[in-house]
Backbone as CSV, one residue per row, in Angstrom:
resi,resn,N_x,N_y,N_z,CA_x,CA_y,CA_z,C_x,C_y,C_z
1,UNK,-67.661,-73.725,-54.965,-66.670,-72.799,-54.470,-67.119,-72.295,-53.105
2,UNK,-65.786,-72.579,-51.970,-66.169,-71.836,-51.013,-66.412,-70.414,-50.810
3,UNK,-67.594,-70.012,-50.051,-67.786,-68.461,-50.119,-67.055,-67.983,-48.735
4,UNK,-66.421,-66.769,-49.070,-65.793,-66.598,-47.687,-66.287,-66.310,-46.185
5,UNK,-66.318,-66.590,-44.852,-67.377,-66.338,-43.753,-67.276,-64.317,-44.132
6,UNK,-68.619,-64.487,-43.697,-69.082,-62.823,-43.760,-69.173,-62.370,-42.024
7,UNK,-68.879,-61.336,-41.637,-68.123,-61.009,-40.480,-70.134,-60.839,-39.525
8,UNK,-70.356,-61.258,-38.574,-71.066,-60.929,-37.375,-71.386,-59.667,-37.124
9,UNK,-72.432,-59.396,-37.453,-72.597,-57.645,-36.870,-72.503,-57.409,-35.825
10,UNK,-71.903,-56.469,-34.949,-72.054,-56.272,-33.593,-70.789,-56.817,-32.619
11,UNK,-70.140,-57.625,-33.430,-69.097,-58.366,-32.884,-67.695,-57.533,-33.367
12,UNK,-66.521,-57.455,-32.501,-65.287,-57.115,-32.854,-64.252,-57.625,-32.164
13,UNK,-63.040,-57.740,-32.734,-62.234,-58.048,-32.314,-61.527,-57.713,-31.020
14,UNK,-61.138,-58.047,-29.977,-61.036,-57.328,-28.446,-59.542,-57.682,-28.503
15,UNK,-58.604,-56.953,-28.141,-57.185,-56.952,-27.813,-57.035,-57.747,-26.429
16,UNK,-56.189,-58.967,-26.225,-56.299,-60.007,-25.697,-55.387,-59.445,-24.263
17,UNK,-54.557,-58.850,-24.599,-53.896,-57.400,-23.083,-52.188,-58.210,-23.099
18,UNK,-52.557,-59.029,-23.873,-50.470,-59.442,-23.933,-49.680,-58.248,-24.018
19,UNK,-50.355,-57.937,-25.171,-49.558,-56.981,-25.865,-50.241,-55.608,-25.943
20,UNK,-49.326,-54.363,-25.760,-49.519,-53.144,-26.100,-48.919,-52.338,-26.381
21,UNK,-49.021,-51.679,-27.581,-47.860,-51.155,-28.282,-48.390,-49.277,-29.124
22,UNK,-47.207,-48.999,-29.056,-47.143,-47.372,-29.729,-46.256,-46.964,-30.700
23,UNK,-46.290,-45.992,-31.227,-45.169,-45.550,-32.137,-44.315,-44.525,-31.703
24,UNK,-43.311,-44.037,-32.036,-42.695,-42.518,-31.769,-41.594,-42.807,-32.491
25,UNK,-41.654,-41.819,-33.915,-41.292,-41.680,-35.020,-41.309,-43.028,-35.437
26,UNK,-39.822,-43.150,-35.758,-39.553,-44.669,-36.649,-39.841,-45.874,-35.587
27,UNK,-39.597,-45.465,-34.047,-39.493,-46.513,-33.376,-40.713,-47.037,-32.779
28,UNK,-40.897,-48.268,-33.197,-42.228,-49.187,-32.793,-42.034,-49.846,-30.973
29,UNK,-42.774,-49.236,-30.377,-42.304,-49.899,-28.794,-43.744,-50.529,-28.388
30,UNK,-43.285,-51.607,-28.045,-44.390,-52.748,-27.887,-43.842,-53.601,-26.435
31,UNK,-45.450,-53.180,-25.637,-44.494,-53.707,-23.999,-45.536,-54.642,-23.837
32,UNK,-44.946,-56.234,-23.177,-45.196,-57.366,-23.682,-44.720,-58.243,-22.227
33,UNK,-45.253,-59.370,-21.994,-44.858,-59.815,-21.150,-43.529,-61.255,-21.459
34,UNK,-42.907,-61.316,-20.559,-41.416,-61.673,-20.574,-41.208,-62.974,-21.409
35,UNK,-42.562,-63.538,-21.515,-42.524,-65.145,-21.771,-43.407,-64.551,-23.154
36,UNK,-43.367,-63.680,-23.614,-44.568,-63.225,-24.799,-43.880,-61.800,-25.580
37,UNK,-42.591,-62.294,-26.204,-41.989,-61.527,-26.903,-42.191,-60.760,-28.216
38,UNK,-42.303,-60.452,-28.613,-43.484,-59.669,-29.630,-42.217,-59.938,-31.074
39,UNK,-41.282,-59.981,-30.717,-40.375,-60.147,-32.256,-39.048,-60.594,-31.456
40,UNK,-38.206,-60.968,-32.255,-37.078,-61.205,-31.461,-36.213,-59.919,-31.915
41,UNK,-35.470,-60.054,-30.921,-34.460,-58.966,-30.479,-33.006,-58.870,-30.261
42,UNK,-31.870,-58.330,-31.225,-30.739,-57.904,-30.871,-29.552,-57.972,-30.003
43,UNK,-30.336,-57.174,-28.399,-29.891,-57.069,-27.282,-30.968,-57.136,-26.267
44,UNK,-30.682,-57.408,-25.461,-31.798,-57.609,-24.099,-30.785,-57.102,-22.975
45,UNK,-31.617,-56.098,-22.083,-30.912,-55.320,-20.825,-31.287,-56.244,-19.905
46,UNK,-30.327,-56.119,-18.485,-30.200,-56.419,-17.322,-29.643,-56.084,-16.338
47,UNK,-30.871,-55.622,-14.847,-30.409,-54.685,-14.453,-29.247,-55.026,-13.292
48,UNK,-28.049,-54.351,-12.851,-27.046,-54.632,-12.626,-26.642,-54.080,-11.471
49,UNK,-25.104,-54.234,-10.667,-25.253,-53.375,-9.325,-23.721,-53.050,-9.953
50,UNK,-22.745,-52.442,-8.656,-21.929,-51.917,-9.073,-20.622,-52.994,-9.628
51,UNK,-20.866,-53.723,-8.700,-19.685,-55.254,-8.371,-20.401,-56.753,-9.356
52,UNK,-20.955,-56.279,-10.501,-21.698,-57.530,-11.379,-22.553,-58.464,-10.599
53,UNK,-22.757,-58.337,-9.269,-23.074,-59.319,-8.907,-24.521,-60.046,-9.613
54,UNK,-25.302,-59.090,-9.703,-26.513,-59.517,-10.118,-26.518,-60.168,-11.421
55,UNK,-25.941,-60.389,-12.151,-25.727,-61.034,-13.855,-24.674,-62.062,-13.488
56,UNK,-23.568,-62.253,-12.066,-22.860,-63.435,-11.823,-23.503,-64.970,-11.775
57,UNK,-22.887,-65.881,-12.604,-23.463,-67.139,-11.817,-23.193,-68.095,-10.448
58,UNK,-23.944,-68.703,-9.837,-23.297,-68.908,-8.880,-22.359,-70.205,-9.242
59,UNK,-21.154,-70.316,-8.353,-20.210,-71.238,-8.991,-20.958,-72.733,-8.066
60,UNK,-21.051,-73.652,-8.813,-21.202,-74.806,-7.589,-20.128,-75.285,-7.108
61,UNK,-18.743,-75.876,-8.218,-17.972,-76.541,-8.013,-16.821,-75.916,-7.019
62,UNK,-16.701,-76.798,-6.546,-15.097,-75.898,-5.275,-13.959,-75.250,-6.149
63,UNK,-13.998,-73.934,-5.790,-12.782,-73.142,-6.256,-11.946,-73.887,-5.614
64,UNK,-10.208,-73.462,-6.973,-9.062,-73.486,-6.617,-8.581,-72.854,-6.175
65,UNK,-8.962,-71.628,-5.695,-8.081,-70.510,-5.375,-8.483,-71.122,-4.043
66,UNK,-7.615,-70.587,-3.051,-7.687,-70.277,-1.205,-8.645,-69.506,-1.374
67,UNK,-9.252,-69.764,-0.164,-10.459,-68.388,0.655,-9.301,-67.025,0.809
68,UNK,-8.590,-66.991,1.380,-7.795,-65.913,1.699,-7.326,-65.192,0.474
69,UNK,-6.982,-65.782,-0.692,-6.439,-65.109,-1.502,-7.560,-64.783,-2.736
70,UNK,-8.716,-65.551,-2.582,-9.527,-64.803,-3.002,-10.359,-63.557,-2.395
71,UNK,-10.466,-63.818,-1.125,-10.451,-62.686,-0.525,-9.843,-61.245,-0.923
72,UNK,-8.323,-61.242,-0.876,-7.767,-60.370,-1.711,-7.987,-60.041,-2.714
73,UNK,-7.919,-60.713,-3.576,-8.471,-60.454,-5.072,-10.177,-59.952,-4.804
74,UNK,-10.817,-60.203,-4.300,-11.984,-59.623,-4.316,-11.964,-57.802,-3.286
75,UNK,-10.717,-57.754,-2.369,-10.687,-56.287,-1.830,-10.325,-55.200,-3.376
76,UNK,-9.602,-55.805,-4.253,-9.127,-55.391,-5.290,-9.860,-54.675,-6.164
77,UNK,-11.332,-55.381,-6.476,-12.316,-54.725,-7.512,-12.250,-53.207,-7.317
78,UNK,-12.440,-53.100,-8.258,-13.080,-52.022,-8.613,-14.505,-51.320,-9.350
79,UNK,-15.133,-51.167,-8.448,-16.975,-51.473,-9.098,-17.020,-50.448,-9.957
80,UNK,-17.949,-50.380,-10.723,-18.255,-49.906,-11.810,-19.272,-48.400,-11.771
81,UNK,-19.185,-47.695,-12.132,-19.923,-46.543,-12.033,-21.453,-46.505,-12.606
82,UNK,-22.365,-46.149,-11.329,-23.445,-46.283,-10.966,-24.001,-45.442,-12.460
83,UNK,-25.258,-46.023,-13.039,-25.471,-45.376,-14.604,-24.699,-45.631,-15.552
84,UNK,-23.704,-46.358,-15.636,-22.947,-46.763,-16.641,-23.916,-48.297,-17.745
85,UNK,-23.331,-48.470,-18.320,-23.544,-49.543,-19.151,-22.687,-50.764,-20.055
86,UNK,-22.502,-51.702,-19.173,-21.474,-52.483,-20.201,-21.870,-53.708,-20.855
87,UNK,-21.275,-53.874,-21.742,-21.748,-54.399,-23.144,-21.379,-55.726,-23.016
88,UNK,-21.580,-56.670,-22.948,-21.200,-58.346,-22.717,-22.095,-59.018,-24.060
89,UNK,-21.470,-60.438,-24.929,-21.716,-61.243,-25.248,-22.547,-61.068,-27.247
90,UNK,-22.854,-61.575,-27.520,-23.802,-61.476,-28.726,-24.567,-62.109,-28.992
91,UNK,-25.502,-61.927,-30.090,-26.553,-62.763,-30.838,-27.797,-63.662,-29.039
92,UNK,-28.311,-62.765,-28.172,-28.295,-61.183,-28.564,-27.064,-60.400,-27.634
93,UNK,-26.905,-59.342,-27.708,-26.008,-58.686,-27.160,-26.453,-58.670,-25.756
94,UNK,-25.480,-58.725,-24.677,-26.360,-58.110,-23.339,-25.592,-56.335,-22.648
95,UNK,-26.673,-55.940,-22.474,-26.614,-54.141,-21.886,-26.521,-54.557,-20.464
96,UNK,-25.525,-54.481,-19.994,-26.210,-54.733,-18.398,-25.816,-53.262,-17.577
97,UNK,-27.021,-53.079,-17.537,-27.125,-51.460,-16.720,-26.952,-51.105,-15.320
98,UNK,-25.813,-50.470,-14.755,-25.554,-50.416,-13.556,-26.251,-49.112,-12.956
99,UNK,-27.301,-50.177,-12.245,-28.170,-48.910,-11.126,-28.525,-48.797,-10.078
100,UNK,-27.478,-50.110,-9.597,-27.424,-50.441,-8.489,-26.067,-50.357,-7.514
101,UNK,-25.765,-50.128,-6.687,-24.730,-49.641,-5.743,-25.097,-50.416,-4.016
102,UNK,-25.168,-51.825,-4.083,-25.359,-52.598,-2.685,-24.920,-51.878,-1.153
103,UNK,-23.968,-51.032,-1.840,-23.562,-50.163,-0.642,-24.513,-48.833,0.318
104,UNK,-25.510,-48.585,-0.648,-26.327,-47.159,-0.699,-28.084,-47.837,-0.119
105,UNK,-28.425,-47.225,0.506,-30.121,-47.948,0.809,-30.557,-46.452,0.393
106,UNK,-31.656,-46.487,-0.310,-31.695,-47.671,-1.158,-30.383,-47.949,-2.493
107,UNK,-30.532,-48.966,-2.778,-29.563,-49.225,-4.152,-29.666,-48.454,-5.534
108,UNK,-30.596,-48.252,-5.304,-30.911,-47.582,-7.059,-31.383,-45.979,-6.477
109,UNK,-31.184,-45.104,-7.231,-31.406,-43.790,-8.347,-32.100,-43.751,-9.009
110,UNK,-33.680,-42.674,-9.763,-33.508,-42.523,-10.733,-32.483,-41.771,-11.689
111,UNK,-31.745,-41.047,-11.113,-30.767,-40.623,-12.262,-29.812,-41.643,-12.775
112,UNK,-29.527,-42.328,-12.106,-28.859,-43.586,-12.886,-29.582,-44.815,-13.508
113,UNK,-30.592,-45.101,-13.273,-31.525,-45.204,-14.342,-31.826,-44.328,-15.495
114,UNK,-31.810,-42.838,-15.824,-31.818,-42.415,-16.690,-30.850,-42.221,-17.529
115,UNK,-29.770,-42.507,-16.958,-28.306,-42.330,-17.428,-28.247,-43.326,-17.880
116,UNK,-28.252,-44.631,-17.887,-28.290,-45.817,-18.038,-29.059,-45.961,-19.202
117,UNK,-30.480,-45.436,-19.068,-31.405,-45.386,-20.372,-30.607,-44.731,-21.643
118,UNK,-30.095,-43.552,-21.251,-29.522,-43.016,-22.177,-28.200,-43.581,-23.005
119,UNK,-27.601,-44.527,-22.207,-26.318,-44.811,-22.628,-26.641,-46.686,-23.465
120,UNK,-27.841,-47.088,-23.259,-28.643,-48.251,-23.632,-28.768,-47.526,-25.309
121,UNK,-29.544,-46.847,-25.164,-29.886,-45.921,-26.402,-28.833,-45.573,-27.256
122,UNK,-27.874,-44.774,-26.923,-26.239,-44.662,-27.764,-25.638,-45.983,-28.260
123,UNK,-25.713,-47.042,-27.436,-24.915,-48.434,-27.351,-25.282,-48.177,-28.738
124,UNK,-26.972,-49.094,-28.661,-27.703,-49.366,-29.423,-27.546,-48.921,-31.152
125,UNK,-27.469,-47.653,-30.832,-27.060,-47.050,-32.464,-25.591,-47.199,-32.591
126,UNK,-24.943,-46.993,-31.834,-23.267,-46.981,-32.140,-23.468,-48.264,-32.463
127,UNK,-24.146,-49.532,-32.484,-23.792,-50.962,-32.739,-25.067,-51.091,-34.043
128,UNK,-25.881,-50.440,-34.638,-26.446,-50.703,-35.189,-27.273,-51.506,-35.177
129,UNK,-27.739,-51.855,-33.926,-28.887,-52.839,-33.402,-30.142,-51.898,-33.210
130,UNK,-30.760,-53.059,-34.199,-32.611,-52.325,-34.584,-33.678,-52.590,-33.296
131,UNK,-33.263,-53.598,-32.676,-34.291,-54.157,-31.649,-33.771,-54.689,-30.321
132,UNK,-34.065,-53.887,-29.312,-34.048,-54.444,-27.818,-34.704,-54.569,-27.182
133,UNK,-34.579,-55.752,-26.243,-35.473,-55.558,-24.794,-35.215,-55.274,-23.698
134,UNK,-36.214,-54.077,-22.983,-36.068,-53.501,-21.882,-37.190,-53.991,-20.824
135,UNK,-36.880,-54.237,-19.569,-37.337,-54.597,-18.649,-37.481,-53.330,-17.788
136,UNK,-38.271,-53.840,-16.907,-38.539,-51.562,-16.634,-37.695,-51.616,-15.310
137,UNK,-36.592,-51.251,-15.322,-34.982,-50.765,-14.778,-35.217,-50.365,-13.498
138,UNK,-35.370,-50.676,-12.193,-35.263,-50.674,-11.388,-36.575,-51.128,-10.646
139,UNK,-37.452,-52.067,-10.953,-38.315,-53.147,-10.327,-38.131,-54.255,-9.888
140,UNK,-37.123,-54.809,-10.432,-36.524,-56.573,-10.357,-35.895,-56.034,-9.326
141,UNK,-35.376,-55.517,-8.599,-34.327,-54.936,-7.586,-34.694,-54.184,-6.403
142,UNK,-35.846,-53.023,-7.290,-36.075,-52.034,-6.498,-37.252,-51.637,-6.334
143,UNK,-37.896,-50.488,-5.995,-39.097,-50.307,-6.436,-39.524,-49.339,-6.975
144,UNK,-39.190,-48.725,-8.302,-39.335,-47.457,-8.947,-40.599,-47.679,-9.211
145,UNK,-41.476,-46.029,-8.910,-43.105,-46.457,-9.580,-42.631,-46.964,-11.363
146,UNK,-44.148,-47.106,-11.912,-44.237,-47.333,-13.184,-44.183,-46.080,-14.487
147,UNK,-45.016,-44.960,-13.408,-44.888,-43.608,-13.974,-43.732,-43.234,-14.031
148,UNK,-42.869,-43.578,-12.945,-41.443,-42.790,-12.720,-40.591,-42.909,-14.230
149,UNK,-40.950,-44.696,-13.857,-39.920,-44.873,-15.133,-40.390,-44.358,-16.511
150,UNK,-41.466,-44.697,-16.827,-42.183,-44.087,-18.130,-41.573,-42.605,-18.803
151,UNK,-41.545,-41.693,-17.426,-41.268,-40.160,-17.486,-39.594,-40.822,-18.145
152,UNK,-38.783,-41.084,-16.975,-37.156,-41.319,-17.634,-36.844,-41.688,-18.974
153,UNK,-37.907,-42.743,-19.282,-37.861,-43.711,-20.393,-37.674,-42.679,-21.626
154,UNK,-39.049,-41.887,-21.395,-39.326,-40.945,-22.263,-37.529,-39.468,-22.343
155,UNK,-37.815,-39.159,-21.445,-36.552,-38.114,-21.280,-35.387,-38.831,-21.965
156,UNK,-35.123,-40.301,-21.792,-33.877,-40.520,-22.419,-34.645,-40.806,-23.778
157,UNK,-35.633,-40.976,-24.244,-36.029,-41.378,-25.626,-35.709,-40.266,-26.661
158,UNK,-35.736,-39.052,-25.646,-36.233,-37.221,-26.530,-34.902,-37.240,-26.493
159,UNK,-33.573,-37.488,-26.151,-32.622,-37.235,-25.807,-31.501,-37.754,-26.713
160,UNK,-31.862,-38.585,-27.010,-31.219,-39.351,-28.136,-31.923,-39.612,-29.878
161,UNK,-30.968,-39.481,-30.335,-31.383,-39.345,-32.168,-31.261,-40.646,-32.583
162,UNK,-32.315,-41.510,-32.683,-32.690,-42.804,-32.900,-32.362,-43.082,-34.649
163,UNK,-31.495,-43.371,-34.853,-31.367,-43.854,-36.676,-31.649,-45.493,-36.933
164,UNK,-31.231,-46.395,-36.006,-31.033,-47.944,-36.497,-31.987,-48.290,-35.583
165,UNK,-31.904,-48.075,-34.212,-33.239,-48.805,-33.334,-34.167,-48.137,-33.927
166,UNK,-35.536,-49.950,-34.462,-36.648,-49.092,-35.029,-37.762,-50.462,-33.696
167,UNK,-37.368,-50.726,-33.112,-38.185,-51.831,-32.215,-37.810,-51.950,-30.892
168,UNK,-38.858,-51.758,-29.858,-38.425,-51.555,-28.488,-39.545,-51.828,-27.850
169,UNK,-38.694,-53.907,-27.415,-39.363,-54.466,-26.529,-39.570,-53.831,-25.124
170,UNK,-41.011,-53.251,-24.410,-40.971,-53.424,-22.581,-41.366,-54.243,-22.023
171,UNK,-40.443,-54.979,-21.476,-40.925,-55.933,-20.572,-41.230,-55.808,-19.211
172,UNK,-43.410,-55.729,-19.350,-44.089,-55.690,-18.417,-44.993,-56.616,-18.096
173,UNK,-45.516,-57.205,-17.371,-46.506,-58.063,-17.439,-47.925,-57.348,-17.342
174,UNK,-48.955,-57.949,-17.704,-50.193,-57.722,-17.414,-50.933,-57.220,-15.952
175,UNK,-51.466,-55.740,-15.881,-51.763,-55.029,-16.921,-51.057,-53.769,-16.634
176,UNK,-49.828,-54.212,-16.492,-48.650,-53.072,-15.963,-48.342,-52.424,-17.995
177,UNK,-48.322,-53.749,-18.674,-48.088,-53.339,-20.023,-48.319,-52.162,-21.019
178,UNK,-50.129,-52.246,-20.408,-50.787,-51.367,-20.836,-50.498,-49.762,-20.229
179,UNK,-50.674,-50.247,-19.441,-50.502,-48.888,-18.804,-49.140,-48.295,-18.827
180,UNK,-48.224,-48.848,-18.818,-46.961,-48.209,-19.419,-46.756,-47.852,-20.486
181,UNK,-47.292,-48.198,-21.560,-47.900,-47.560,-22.851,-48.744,-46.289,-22.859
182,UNK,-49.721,-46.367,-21.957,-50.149,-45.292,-22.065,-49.783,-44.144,-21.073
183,UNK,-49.047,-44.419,-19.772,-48.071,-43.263,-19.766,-46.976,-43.001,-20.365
184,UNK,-46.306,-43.693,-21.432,-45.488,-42.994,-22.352,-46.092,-42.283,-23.226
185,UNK,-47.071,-42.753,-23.769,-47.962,-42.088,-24.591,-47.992,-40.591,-24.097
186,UNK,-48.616,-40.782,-23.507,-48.910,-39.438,-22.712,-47.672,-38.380,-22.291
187,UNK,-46.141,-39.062,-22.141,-45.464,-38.269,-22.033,-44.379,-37.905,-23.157
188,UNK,-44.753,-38.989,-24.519,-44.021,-38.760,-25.740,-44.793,-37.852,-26.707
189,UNK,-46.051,-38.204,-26.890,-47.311,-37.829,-27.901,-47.047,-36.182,-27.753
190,UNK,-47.215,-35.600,-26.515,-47.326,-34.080,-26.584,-45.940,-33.355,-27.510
191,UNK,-45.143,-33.935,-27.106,-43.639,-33.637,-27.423,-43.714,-33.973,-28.722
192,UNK,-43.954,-34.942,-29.343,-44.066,-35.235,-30.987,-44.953,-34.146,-31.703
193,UNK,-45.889,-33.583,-31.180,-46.658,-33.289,-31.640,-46.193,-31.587,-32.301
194,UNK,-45.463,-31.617,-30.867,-45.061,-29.514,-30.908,-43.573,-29.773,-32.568
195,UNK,-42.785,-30.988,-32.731,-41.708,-30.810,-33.497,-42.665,-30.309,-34.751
């Protein structure tokens, strides 16, 4: 009968830095890099401007319409309000968060990033989706520090009454991961602590 290996004194297991993860209450948030998904997920966010452009594909094939009359049709839009959130597609769902405004230098807000956070968060329970991934909302675009967002992240986290989301992918890479963990930590932990 095999005997089982007996463990190395002195030796331990070292966390490999993919992954780093926390709790706050029910919800497990684990920030992970993009190609290194920690569970699969629901819905996945993407961050957005006012006129979709950023989530558009580009067309290759030659439109039918005229230049001119698409022209028109494109004076027509009507862009979408900066902090908003609209809901496209399923299995997984996409959030695409408008926090961007091409018209404004810079393009992004944090208040519409937080607004945005917040209205990600509502979706989320109004649809009964347990697990999303978030990409940290105004980096791919812009350049919000890491703290900045952490603080928002957190403010829209305290802000909303979490029942069905119990999993919340961040998508950071190495060793932005970590450390966005541990400034949420730092700005959720105190607040958990006083309820």
């Amino acid at each position: 009968m095999k005997q089982p290996a007996r463990p190395v004194s002195g030796l331990k297991v070292v966390n490999g830095g993919l992954n780093a993860a926390m709790s706050f209450g029910n919800l497990r948030i684990v920030s992970a890099p993009e190609n290194s998904a920690p569970f699969k997920v629901n819905a996945m966010t993407y961050e957005e401007d006012t006129y979709l452009i950023m989530s558009a594909k580009p067309e290759t094939a030659p439109l039918d319409i005229h230049p001119l009359k698409l022209m028109a049709e494109l004076m027509k839009l009507t862009p979408e309000i900066p902090g908003s959130v609209l809901v496209a597609g399923k299995n997984p769902v996409k959030f695409l968060a408008v926090i961007h405004d091409v018209d404004q230098d810079p393009t992004w807000r944090e208040e519409w990033i937080e607004k945005s956070l917040g209205s990600i968060f509502k979706e989320a329970e109004q649809r009964k989706i347990p697990a999303i991934g978030l990409p940290i909302l105004g980096a791919k675009h812009g350049k919000i520090k890491l703290s900045q967002f952490a603080k928002l992240l957190a403010r829209a986290l305290l802000q909303t009454r979490l029942e069905f989301l119990n999993r919340l992918w961040l998508i950071a890479g190495v060793p932005d991961n970590s450390r966005l963990i541990d400034m949420l930590k730092s700005e959720l932990i105190p607040t958990q602590e006083m309820r």
